[in-house]
N, C-alpha and C positions, 0 to 999 in steps of 0.2 A: 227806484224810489221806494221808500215803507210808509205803507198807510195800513192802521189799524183798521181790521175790520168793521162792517158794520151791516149785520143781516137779523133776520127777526126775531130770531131765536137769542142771541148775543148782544148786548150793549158796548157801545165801541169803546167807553170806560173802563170795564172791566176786562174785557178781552183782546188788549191792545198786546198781549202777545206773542200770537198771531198776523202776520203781515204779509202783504199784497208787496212784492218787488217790482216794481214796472216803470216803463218809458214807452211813449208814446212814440209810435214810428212817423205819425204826421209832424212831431219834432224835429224831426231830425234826426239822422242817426250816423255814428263816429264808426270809421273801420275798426277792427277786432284789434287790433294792433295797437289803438291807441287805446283802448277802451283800460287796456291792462295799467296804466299808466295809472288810474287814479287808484289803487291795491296796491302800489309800488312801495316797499319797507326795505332800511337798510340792514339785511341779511347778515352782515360782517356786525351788528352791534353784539356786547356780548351776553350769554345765558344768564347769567347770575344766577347758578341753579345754587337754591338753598333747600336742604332737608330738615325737616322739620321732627318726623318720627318716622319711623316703620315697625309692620307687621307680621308675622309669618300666618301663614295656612296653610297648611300637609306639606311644604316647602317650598311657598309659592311667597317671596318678601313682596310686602305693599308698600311701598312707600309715598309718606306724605311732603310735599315738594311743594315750591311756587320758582317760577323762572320769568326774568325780565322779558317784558314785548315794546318795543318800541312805536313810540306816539308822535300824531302830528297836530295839528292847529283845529284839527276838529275834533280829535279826540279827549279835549279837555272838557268837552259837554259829558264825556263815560262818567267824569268821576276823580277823586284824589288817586284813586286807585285802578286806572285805567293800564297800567303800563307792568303792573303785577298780574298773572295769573299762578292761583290754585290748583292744583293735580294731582291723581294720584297716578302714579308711575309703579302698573303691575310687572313683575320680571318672573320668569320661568328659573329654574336650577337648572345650570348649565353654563354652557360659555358661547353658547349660540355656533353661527349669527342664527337670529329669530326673525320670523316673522314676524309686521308688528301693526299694531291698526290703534288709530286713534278715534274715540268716540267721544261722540257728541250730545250731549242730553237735550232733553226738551223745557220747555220753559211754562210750564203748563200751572196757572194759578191754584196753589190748595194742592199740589202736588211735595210728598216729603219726600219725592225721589227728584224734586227740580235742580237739581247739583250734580256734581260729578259722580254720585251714588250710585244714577239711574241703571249703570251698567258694569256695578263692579262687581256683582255674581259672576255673570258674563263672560267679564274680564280672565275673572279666576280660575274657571273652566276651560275657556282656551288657555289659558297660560299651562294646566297639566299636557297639553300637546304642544308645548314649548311654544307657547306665543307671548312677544311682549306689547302689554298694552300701555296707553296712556290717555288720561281722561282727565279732562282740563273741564275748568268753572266756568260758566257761562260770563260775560262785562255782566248783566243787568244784576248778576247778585253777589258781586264783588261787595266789599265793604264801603259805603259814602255812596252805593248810586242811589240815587232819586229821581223814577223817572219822571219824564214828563210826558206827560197824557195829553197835552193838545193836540189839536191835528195837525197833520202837516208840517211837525216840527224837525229842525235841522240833529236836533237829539238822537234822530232814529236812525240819521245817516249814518252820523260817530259810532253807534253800539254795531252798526254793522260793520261800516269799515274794519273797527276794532277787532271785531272778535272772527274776523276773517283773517287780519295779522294776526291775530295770538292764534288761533290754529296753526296758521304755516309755522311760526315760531313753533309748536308743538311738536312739528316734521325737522323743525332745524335741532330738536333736542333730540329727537329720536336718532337721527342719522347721523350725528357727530360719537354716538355710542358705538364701540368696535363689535358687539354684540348684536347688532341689527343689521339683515340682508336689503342694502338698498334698492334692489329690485322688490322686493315682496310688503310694498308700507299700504295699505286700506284706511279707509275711512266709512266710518258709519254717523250718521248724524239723526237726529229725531227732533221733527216738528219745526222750533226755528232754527235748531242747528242742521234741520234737514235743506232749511231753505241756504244756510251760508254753504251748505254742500254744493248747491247748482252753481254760486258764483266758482269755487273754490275747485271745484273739478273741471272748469275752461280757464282759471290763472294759474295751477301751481299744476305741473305735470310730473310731478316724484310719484303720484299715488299711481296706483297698477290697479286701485280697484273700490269703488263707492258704494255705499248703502244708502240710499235715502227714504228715509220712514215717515210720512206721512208730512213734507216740505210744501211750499206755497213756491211755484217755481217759474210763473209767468203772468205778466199781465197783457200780453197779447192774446192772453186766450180770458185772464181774470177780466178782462176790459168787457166782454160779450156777456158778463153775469150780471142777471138785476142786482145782486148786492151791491159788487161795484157802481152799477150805475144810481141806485139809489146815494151811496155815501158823497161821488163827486155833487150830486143835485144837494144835498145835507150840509158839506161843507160849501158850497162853492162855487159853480164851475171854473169860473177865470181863477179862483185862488188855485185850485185842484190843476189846472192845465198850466199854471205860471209854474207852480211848485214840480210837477212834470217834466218841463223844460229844465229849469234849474238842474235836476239831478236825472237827466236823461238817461247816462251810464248807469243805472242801475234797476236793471231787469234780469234775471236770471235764467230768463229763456234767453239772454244773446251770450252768455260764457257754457251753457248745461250742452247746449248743440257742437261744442267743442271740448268738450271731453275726451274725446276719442285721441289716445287708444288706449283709454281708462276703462276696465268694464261697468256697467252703470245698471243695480240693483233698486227698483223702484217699487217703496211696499208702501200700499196703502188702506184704507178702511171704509168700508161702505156706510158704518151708522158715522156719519160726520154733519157737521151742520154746514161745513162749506169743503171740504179737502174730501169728495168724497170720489164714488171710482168716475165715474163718470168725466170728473173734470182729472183724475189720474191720468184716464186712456187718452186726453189729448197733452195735457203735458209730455206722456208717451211719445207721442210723435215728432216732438221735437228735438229729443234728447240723441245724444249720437249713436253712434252703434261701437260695439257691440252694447246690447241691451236687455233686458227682460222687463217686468211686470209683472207683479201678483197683488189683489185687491180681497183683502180678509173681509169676512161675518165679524167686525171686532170695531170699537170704537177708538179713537188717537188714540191709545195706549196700545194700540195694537193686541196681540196673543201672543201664546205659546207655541201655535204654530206659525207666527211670522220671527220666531226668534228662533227654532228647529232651521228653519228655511235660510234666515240670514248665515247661522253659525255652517250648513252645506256649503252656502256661496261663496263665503270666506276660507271654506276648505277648498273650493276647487281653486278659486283664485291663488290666493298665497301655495298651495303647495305644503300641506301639513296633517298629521295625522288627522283623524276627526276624533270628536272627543266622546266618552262614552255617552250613550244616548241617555242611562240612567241620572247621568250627572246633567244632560242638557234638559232633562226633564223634569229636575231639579230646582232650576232656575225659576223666582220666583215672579209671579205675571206682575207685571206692572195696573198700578190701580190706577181707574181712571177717578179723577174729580167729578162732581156734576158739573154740567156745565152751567155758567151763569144765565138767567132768566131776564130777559128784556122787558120791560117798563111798559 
């Protein structure tokens, strides 16, 4: 389930994007087997890959792209435009196969890097060590969506379901390319696309290997925090615990613990107002093996040295030169926004 925060520092208005994934285990709970069934998209629908422009860089072509993602009965709450995504599809010189990792941006209000932008330095830089990327638009800033800020509403379900299919669509476009090693495909995600990383690394196993940057990944551990517990008494409780029920499958601590044999790259920030290390190290513990942890001096935007560190773990994973340190030092830090002040 998605519930917008709501802790002292943040107003659950403003900062609704940010979410709490959970089900409550006094619900009830479906074997892992079935659980996949409600992410189930037909794979055989086709790309409709359209190019729009491209760009060169020391010979690294960007291309501006959107490709079809197939929608269902609850994806009409996304938007007119739920069933397009946005991308830019970076490609190396060469004829591969490449390496190739698809990232994820954050959704961070007041942020000019909230789109596919967040990580197309990045991109470019590994692309001069022959890697090819692709970085897809988030549902919430597709064209015609308007969210909705209730609580508790079925809206939140749809942008996730969604944008968990158009990711995997993202892997269907990668891998249909004769120039991509389908053993060597990553995934990096940041914030809420950190969080569709915990569902998306226990349903789709093509990936070989996950970054997730500062993701909301459980609420059998978010359940024990006053915030949570202040927001159910705010909203609810029987509303909070009906709505619970309803959308049981969707906690991200029950697909992050079946990852495996994904490796699973967990970065996080200590100045947070809720995602901080403290609540990292037990999400930590559920996540499968193999694993790591590292917890930066940085706020959600992380640093320069959680993007050093990711761009190593993507070299040892995929198997590829590393890139010059000059050029990854280059890389320009992502700004954080303030964050909104509570009333």
């Amino acid at each position: 389930m998605v519930i917008p925060l709501a802790t002292q520092r943040v107003r659950m208005k403003t900062f609704g994007f940010l979410f709490i994934l959970f089900a409550s285990a006094a619900l009830g709970q479906e074997p892992y087997d079935t659980l996949l069934y409600h992410w189930a998209y037909d794979q055989s629908d086709p790309l409709k890959m359209k190019q729009v422009g491209v760009q060169k860089r020391e010979g690294v072509s960007i291309y501006d792209i959107s490709f079809a993602s197939p929608v269902d009965n609850r994806s009409k709450l996304v938007g007119p435009n739920g069933g397009v995504v946005t991308a830019y599809l970076v490609v190396p010189p060469g004829s591969g196969p490449f390496p190739a990792v698809i990232y994820g941006h954050w959704c961070m209000p007041g942020s000019e890097k909230k789109n596919r932008t967040e990580f197309l330095d990045e991109a470019i830089v590994l692309a001069h060590s022959g890697v090819i990327s692709l970085l897809p638009d988030h549902v919430i800033i597709h064209p015609g969506f308007v969210q909705d800020n209730t609580p508790l509403n079925d809206q939140q379900i749809a942008v996730e379901v969604q944008q968990n299919v158009n990711l995997r669509r993202a892997a269907d476009l990668l891998l249909a390319r004769s120039d991509v090693d389908h053993g060597r495909l990553a995934y990096v995600g940041h914030s809420c696309d950190a969080s569709a990383a915990g569902f998306l690394s226990g349903i789709d196993k093509r990936f070989k290997a996950f970054v997730i940057m500062a993701g909301d990944l459980s609420f059998e551990i978010d359940r024990r925090t006053k915030s949570l517990q202040d927001y159910r008494q705010k909203v609810g409780p029987e509303k909070f615990d009906a709505f619970a029920a309803k959308y049981s499958w969707m906690d991200g601590g029950k697909y992050v613990s079946h990852a495996a044999p994904a490796a699973m790259f967990l970065q996080y920030a200590s100045d947070e107002p809720f995602l901080n290390g403290d609540l990292a190290k037990q999400y930590f513990e559920i996540v499968s093996q193999p694993k790591k942890l590292k917890v930066y001096g940085a706020p959600h935007a992380l640093n320069a040295e959680a993007t050093r560190d990711r761009i190593a773990f993507l070299v040892e994973q995929l198997s590829f030169t590393p890139p010059d340190a000059k050029a990854i030092n280059a890389i320009p830090v992502l700004v954080q926004p303030a964050w909104p002040r509570s009333s």
